[in-house]
Backbone as a ProteinNet text record, in pm:
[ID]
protein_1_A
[PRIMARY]
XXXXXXXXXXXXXXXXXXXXXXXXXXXXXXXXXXXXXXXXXXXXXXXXXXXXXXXXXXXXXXXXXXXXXXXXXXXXXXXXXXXXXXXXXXXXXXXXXXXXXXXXXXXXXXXXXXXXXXXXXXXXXXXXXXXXXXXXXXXXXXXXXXXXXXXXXXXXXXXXXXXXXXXXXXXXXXXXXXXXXXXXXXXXXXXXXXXXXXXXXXXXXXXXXXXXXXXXXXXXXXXXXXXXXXXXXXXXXXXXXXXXXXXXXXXXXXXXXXXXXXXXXXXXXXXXXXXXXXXXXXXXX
[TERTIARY]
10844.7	10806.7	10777.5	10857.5	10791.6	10679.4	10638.2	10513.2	10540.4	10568.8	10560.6	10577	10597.1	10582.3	10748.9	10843	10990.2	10958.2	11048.1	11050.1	11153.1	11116.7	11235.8	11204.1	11300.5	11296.3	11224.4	11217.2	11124.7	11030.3	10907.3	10829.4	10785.1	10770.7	10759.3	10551.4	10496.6	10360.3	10338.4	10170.5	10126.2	9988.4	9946.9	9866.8	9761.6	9650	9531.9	9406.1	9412.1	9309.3	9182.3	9123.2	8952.4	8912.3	8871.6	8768.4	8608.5	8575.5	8426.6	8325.7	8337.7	8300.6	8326.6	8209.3	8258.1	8206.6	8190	8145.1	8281.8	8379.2	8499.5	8574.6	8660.7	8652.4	8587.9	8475.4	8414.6	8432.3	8514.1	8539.8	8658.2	8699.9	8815.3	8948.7	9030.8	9147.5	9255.3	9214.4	9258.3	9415.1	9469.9	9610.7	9692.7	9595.4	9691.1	9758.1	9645.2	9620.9	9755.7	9745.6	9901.4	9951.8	9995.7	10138.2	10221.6	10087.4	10174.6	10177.2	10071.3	10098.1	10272.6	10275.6	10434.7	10572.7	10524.9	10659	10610.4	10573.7	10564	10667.8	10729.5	10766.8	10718.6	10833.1	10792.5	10653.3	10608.8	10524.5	10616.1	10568.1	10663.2	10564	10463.4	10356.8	10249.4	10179.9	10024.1	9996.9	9869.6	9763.4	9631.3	9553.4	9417.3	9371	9255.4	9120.8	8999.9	8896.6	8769.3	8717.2	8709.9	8607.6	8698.6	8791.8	8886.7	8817.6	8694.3	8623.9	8559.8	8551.9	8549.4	8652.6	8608.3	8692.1	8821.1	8816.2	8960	9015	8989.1	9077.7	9125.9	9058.7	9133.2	9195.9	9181	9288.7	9434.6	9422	9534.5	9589.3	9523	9587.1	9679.2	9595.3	9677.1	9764.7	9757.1	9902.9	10031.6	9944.2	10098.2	10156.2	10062.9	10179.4	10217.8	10204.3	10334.1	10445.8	10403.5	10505.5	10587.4	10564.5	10610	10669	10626.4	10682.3	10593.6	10510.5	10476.3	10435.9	10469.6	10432.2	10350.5	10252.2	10112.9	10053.9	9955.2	9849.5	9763	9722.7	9653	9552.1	9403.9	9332	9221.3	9238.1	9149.1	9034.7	8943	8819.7	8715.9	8612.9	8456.1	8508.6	8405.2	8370.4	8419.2	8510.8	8539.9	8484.9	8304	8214.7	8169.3	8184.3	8120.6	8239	8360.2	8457	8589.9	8585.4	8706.4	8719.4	8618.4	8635.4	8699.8	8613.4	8648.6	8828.1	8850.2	9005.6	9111.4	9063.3	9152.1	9138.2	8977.3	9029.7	9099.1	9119.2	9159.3	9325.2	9414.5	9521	9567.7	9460.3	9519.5	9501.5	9406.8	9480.9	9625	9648.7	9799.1	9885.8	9859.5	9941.6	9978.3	9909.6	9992.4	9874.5	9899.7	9837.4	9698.2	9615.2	9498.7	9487.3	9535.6	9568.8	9661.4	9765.9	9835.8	9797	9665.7	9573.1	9530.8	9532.9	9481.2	9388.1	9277.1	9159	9151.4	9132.9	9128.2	9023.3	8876.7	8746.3	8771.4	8790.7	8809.5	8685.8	8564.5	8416.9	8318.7	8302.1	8202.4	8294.5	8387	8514.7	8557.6	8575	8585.5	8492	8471.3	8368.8	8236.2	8237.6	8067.9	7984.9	8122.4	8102	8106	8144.1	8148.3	8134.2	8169.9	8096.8	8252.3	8342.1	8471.5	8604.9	8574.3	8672.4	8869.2	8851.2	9023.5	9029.2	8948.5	8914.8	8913.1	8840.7	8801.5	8963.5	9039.6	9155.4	9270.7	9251.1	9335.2	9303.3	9163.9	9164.7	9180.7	9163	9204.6	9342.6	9438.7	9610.8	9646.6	9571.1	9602.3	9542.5	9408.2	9398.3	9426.7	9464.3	9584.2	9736.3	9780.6	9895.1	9926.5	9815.9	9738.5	9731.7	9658.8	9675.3	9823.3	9901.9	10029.3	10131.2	10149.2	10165.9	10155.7	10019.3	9975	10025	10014.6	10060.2	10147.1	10257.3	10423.5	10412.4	10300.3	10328.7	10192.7	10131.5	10060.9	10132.6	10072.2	10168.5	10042.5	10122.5	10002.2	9958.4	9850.7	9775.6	9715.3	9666.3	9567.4	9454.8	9377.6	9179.8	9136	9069.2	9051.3	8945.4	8906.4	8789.7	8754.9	8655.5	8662.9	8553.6	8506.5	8393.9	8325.6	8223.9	8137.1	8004.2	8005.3	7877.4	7725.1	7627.4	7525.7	7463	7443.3	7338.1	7411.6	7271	7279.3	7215.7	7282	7276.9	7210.9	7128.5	7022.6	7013.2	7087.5	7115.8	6923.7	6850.1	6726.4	6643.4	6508.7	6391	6249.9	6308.6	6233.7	6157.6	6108.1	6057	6139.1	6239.3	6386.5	6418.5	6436.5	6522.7	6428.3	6259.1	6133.3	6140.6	6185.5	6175.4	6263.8	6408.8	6510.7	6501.5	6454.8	6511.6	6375	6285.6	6164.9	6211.9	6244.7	6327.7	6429.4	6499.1	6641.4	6556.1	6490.7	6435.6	6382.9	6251.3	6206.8	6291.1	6396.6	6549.2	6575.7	6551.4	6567.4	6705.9	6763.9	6853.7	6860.7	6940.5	6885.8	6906.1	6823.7	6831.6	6833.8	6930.9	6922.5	6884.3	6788.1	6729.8	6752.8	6822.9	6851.7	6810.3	6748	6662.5	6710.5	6741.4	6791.4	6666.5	6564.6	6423.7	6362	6240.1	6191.8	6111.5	6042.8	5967.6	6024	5971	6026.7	5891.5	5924.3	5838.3	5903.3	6091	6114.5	5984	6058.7	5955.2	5805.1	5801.1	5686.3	5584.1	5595.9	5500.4	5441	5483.1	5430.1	5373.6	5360.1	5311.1	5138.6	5075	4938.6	4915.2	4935.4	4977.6	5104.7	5148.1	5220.4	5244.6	5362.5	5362.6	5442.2	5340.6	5260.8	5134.6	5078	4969	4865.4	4882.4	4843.4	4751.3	4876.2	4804	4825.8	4749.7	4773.3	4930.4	4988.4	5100.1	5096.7	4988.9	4972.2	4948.7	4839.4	4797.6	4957.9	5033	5169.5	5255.6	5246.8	5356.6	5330.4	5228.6	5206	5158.6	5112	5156.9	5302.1	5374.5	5506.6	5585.4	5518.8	5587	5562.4	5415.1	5367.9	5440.4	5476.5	5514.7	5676.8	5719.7	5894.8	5925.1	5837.2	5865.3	5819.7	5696.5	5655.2	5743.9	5842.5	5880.2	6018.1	6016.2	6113.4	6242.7	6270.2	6426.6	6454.7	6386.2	6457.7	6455.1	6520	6544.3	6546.6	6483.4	6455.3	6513.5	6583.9	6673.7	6632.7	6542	6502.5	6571.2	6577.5	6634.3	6787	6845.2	6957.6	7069.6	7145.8	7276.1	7386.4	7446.6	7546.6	7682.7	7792.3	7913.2	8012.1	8006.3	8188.5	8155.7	8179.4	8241.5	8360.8	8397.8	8528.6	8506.9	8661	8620.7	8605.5	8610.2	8580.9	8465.8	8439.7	8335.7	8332.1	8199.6	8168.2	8149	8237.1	8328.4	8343.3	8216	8190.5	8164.2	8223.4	8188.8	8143.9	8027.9	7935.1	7918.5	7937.6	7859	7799.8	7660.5	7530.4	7539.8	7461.7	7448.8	7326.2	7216.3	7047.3	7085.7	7000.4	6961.4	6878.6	6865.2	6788.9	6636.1	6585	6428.3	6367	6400.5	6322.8	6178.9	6155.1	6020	6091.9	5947.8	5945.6	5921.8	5976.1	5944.7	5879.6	5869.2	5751.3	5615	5633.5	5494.3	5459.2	5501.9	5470.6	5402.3	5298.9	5189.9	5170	5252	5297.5	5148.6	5094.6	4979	5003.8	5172	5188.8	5173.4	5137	5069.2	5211.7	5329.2	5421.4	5491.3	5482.6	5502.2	5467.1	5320.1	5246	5361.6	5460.1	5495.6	5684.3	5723.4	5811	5928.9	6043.2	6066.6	6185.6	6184.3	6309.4	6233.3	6331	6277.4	6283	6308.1	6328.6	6204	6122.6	5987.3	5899	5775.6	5683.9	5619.3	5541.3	5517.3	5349.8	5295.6	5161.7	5171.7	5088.9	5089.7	4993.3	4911.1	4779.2	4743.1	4624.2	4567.1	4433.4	4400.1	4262.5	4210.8	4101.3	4049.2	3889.9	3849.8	3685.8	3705.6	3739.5	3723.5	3709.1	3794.8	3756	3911.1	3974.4	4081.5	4157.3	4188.1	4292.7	4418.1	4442	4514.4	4643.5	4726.1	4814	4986.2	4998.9	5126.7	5237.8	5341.6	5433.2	5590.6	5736.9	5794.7	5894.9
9680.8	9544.5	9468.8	9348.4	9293.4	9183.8	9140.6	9071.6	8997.9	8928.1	8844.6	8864.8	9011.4	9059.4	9076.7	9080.4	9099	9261.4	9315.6	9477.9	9544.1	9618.3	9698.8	9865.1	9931.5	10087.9	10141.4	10135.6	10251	10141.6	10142.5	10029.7	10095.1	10058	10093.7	10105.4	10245.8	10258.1	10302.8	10266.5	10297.9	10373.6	10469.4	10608	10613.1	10565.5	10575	10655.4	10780.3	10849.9	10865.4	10817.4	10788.7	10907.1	10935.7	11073.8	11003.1	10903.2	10902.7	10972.8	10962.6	11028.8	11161.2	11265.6	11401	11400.4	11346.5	11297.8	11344.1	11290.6	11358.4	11495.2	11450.5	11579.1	11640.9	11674.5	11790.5	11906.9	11799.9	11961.2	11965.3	11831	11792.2	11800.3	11908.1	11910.3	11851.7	11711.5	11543.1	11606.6	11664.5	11699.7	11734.6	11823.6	11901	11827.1	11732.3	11628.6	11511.8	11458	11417.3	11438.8	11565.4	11648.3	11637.3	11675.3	11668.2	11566.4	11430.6	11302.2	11215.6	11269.4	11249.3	11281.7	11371.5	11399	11346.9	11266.9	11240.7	11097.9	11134.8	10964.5	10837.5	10768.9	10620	10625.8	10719.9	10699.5	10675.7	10567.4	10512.7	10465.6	10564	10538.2	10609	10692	10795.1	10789.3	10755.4	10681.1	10768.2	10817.3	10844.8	10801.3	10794.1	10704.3	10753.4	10742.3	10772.7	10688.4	10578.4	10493.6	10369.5	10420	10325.5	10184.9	10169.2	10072.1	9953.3	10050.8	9941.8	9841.5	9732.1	9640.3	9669.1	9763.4	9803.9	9869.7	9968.2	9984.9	9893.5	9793.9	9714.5	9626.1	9606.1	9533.2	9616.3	9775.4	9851.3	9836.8	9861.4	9805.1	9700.6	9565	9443.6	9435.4	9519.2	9537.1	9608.3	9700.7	9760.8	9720.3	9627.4	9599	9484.6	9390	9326.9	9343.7	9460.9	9523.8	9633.6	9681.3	9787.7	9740	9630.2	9585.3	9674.9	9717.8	9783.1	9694.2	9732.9	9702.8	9702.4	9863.8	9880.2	9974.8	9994.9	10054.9	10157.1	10237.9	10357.8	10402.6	10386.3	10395.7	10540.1	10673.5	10783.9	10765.8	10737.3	10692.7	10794.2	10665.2	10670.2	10637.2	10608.8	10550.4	10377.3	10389.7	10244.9	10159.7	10165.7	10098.1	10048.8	10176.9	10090.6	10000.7	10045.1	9955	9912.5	9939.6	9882.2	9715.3	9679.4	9516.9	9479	9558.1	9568.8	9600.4	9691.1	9729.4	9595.6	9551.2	9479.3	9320.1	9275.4	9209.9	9203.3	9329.3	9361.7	9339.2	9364.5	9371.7	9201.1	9183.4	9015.3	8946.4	8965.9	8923.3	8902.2	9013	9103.1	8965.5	8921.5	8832.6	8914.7	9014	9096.9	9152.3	9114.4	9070.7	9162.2	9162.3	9266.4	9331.5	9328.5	9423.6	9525.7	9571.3	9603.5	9762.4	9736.7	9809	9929.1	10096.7	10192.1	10250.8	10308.5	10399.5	10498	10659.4	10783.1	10835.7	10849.1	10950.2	11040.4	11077	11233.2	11237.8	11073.6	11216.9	11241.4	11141.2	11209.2	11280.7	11301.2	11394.9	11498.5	11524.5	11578.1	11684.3	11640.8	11646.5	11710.3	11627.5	11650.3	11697.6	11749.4	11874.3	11971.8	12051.2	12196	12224.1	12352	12420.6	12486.1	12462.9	12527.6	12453.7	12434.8	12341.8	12393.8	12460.9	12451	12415.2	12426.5	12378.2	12204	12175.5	12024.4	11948.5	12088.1	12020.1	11991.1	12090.9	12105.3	11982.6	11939.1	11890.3	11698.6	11711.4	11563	11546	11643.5	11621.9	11561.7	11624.4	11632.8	11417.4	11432.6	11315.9	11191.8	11244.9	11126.4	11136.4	11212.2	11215.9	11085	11157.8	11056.6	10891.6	10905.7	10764.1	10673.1	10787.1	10708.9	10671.4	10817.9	10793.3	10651.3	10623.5	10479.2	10360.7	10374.3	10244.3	10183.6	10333.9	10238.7	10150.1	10168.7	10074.8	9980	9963.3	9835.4	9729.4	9624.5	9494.2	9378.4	9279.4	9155.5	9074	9088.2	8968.4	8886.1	8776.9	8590.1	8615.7	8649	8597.4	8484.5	8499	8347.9	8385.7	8261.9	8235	8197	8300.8	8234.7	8201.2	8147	8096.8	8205.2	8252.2	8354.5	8346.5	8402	8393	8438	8334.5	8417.7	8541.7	8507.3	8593.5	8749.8	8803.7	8980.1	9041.4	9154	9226.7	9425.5	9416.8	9560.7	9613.7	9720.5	9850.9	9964.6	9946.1	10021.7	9953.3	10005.3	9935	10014	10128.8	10208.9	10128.1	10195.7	10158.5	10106	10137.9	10041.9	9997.4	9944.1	9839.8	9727.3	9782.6	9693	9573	9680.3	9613.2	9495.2	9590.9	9521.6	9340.8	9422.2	9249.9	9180.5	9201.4	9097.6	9035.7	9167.5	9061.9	8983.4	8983.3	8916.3	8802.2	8782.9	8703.2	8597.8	8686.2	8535.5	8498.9	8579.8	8515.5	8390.4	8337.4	8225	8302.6	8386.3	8400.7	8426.8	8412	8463.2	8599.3	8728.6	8866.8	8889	8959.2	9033.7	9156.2	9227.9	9323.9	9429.5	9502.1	9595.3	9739	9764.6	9904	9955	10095.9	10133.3	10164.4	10200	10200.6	10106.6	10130.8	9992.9	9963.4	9972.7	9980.9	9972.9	9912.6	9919.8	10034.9	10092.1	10221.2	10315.5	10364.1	10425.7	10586.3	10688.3	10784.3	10778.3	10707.4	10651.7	10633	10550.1	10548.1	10662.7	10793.8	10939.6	10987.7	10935.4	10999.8	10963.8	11050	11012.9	10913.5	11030.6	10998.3	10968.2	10955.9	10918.5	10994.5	11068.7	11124.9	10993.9	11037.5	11101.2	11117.3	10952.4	10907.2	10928.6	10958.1	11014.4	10897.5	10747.7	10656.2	10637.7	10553.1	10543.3	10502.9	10597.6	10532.3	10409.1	10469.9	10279.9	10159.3	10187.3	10111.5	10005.8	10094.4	10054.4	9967.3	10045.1	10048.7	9887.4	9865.8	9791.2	9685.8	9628.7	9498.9	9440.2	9533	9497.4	9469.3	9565	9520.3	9358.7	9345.2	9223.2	9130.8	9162.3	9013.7	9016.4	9104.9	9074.3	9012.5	9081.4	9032.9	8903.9	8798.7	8660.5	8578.6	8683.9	8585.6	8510.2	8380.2	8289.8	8281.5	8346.3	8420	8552.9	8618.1	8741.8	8741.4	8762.2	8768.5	8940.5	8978.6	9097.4	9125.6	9246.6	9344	9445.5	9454.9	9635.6	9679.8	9777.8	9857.6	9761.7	9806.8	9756.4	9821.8	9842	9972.3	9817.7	9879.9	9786.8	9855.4	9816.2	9904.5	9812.6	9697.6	9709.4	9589.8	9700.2	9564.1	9503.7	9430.9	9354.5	9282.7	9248.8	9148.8	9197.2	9127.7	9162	9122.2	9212.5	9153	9005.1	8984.9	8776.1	8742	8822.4	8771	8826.6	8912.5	9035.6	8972.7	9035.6	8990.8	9140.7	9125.4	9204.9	9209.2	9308.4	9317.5	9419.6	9312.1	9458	9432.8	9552.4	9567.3	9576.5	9471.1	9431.7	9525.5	9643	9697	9649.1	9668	9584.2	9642	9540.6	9585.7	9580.8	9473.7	9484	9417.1	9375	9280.3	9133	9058.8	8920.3	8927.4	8942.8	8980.5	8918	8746.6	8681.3	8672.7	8782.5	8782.2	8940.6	9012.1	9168.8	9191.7	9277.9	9301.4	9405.6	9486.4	9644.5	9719.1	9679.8	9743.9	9876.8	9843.7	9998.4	10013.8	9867.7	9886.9	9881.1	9803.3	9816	9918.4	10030.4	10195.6	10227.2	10200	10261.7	10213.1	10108.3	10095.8	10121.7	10134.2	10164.4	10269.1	10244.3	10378.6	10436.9	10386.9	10489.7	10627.7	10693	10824.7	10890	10799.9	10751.4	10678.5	10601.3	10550.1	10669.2	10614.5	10686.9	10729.2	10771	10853	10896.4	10929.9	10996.4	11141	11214.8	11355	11377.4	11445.1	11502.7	11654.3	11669.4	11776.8	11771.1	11885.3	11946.5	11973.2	11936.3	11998	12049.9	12126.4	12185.4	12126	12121.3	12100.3	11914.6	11868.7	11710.5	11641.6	11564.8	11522.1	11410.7	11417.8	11246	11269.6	11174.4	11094.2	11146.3	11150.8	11138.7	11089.6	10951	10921	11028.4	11060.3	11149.2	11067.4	11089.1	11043.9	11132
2891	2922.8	2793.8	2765.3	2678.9	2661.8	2589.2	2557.9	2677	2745.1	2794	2960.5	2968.9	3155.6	3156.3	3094	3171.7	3139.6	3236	3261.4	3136.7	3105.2	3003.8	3040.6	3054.6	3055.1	2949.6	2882.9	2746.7	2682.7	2778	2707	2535.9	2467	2346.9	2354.1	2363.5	2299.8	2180.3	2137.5	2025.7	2056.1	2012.6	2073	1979.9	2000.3	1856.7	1928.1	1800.9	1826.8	1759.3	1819.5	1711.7	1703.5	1583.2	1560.8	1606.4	1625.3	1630.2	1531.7	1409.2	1298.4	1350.2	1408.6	1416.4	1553.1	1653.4	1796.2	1829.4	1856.7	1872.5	1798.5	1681.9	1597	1548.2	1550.5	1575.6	1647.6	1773.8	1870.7	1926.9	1904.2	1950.7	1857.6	1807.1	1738.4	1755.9	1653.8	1626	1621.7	1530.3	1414.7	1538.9	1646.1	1756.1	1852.9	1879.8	1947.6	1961	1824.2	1786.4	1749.4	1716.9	1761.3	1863.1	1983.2	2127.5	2165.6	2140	2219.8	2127	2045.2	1990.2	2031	2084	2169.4	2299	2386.2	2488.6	2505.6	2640.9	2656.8	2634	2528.9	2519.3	2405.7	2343	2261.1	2147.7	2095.8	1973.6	1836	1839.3	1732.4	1771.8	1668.6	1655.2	1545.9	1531.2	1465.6	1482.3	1350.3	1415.8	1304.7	1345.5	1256.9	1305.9	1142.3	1171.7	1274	1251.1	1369.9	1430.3	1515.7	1543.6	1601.2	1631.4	1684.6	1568	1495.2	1332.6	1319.6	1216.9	1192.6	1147.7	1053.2	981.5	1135.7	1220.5	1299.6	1405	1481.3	1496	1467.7	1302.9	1229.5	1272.4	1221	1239.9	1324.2	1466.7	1601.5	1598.2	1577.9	1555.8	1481.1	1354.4	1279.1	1291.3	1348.7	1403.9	1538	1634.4	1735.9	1666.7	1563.1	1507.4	1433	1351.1	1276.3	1319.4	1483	1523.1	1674.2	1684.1	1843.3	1919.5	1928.5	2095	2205.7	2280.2	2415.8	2520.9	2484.3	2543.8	2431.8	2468.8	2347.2	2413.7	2379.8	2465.5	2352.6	2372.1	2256.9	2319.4	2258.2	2280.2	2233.9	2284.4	2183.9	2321.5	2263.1	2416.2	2547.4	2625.9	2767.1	2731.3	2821.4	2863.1	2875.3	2909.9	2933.8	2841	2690.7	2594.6	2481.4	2493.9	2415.4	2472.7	2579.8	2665.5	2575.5	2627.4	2585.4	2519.1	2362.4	2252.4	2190.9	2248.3	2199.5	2273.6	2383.5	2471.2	2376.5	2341.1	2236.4	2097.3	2033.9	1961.7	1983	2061.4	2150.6	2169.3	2195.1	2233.6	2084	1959.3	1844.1	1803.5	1849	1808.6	1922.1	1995.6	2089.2	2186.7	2271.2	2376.4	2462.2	2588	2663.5	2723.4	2706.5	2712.2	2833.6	2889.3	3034.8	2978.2	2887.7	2847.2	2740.6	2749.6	2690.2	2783.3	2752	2843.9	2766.3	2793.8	2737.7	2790.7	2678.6	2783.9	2687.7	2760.7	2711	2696.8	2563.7	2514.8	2483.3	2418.3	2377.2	2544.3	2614.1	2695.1	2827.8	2822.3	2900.1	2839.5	2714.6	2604.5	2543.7	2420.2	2329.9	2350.8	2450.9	2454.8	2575.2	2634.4	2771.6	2785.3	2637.1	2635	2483.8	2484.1	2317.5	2287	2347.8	2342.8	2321.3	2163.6	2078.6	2144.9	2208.8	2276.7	2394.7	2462	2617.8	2584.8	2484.2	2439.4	2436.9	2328.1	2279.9	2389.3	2471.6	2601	2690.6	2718.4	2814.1	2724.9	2602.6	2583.9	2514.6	2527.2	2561.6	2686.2	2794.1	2944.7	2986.4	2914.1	2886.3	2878	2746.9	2681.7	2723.8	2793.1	2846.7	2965.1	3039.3	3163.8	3183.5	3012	2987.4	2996.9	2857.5	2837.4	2985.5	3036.4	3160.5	3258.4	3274.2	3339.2	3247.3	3120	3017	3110.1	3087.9	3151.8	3223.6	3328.7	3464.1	3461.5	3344.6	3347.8	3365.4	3365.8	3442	3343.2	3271.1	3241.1	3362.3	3316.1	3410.6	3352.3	3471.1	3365.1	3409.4	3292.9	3397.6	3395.5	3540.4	3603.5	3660.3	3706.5	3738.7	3892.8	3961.3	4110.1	4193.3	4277.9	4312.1	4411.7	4411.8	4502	4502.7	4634.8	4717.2	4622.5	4607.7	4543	4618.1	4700.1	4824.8	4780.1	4821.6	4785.7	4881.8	4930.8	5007.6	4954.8	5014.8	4983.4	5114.3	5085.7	5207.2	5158.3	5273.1	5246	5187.9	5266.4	5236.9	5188	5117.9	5078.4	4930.5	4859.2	4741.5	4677.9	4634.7	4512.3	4619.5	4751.5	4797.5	4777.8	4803	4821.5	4666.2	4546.1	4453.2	4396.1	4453.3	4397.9	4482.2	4600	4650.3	4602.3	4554.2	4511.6	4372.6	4302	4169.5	4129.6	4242.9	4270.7	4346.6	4453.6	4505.1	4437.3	4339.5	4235.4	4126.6	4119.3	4024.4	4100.3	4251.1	4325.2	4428.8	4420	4511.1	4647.9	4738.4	4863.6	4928.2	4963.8	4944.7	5113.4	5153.4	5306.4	5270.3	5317.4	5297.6	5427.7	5436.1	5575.2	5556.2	5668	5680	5805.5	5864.7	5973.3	6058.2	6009.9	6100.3	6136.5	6221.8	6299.3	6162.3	6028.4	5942.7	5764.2	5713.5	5568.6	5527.2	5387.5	5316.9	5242	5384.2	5326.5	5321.5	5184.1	5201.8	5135.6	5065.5	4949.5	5073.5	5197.8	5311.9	5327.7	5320.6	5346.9	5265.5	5126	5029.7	5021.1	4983.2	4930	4763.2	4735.7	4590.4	4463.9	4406.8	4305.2	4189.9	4120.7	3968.4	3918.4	3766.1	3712.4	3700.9	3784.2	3741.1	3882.8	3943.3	4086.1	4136.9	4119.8	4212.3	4324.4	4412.6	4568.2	4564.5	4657.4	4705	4808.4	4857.1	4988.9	4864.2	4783	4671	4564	4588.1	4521.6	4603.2	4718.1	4817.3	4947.3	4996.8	5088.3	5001.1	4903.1	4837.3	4882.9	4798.2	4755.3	4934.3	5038.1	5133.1	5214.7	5206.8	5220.5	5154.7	5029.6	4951.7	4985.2	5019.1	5058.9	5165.8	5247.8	5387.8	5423.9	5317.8	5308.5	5229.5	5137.7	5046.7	5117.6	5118.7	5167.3	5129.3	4989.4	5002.8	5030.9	5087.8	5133.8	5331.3	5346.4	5528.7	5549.7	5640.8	5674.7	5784	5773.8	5887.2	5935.3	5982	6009.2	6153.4	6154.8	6282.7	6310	6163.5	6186.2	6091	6107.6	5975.8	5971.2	5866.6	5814.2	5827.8	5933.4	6012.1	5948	5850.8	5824	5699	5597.7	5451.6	5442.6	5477.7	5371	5227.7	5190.2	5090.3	4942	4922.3	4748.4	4671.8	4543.2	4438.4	4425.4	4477.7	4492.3	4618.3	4696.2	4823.2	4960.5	4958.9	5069.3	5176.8	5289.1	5439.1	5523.4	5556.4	5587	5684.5	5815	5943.7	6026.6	6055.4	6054.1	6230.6	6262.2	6390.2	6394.1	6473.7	6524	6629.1	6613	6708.4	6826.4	6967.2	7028.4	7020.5	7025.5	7006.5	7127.7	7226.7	7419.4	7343.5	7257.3	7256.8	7184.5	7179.7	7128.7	6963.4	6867.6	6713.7	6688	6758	6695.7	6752.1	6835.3	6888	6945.8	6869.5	6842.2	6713	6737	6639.7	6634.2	6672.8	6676.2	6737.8	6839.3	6905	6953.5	7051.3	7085.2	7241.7	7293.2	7452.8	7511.1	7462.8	7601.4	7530.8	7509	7515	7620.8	7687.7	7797.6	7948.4	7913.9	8025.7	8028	7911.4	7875.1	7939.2	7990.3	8121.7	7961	7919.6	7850.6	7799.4	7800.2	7726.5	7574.2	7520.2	7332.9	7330.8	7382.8	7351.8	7363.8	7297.3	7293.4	7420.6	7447	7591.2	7544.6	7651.7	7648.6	7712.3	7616.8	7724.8	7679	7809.4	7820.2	7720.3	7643.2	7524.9	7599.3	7609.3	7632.2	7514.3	7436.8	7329.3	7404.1	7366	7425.9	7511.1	7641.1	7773.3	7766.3	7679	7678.4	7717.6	7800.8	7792.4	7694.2	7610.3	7533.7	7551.8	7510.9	7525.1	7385.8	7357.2	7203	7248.6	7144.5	7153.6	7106.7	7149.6	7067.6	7082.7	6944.7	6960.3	7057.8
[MASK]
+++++++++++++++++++++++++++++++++++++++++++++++++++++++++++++++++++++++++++++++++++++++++++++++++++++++++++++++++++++++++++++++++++++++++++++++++++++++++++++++++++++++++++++++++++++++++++++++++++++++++++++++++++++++++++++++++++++++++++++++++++++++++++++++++++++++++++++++++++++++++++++

């Protein structure tokens, strides 16, 4: 494919393998490495460098897809997370289109998963093979820009759902908060205490529920599961199922009395305990 999206049979790549000072080669045998990614299809350039993420290496990048024509670029480095960006701008210096760009983790896939410098070397050939492989059939694309929904959606109402939606909340956004029980708590409700510091868990815990359930951007779901996502990132269409509750929500105060009259057999119920010859009463579920 050339620069510009028309299709060609032998897209022309360029194969750069970062040592990561000794984060990579250290364990990873760079020399072996591109040997074999050289004979692979359509690799039409191997390259390794100490810190391919440095300035001089993506100068190199950019220089050799002008002086070499390539077509996609396949960079062995880190986690995508931390330089994806990075190489893809590097790529579009060069004039060629940053989608065009593949990344394969040889250090935290690699490197830095075992103590067994041939296992390392083996598994970031297989790797980088992987990568080049996918190059072929990258395709350019345009980023753009699209309009989406602020509102956020928090599956659970345990302690991190309690939190997340309070800080998203006073961010100003609007938070649906869904819990499958009749109750937010989650397991933190059961606890006495707290590690490390062995504070009240109610002490922690029932603030934070008070203030979610008052606060005017979050809307509360309890006794309710969430049965079908569509849609995309921005753009989710969500639908929960309200379990029926058989009371008035705005005028239940969770006393517990229409249990006593309740015919289903999933409500609570009374059954009779003799203790020392005394009769009570105890709810059970």
């Amino acid at each position: 494919m050339t620069k510009n999206g028309a299709k060609e049979e032998t897209p022309r790549i360029g194969v750069y393998l970062c040592h990561c000072g000794s984060n990579i080669a250290g364990m990873v045998n760079i020399p072996e490495v591109a040997e074999f990614v050289r004979e692979l299809d359509n690799v039409a350039l191997v390259r390794d460098y100490r810190f391919m993420c440095s300035e001089p290496g993506q100068e190199l990048i950019a220089k050799d897809i002008k002086e070499h024509d390539l077509e996609r670029v396949v960079v062995a480095a880190c986690s995508p997370l931390m330089h994806e960006k990075t190489f893809r701008e590097a790529v579009e210096t060069a004039d060629l289109n940053r989608y065009l760009m593949q990344m394969a983790n040889v250090r935290e896939h690699c490197s830095w998963v075992t103590a067994d410098s041939s296992y390392a070397t083996e598994k970031a050939k297989a790797l980088v093979a992987a990568a080049v492989g996918k190059a072929v059939w990258l395709e350019p694309l345009k980023t753009k820009k699209v309009p989406i929904h602020p509102d956020t959606l928090i599956v659970g109402g345990g302690i991190a759902g309690i939190q997340a939606a309070l800080i998203i909340a006073e961010a100003g956004k609007k938070v649906y908060l869904v819990e499958r029980s009749p109750a937010l708590g989650g397991h933190m409700s059961h606890f006495d205490k707290t590690f490390p510091t062995l504070d009240c868990a109610a002490c922690i815990l029932t603030p934070k529920m008070v203030a979610v359930g008052k606060h005017p951007n979050v809307e509360l779901l309890t006794w309710s599961e969430v049965e079908e996502v569509s849609g995309y990132i921005g753009n989710f269409t969500i639908k929960i199922r309200k379990k029926q509750r058989f009371v008035d929500e705005d005028r239940c105060n969770g006393c517990g009395d229409c249990w006593e009259a309740c015919p289903s057999t999933t409500s609570p119920r009374k059954r009779r305990i003799t203790i020392e010859g005394r009769l009570i009463n105890e709810r059970v579920l």
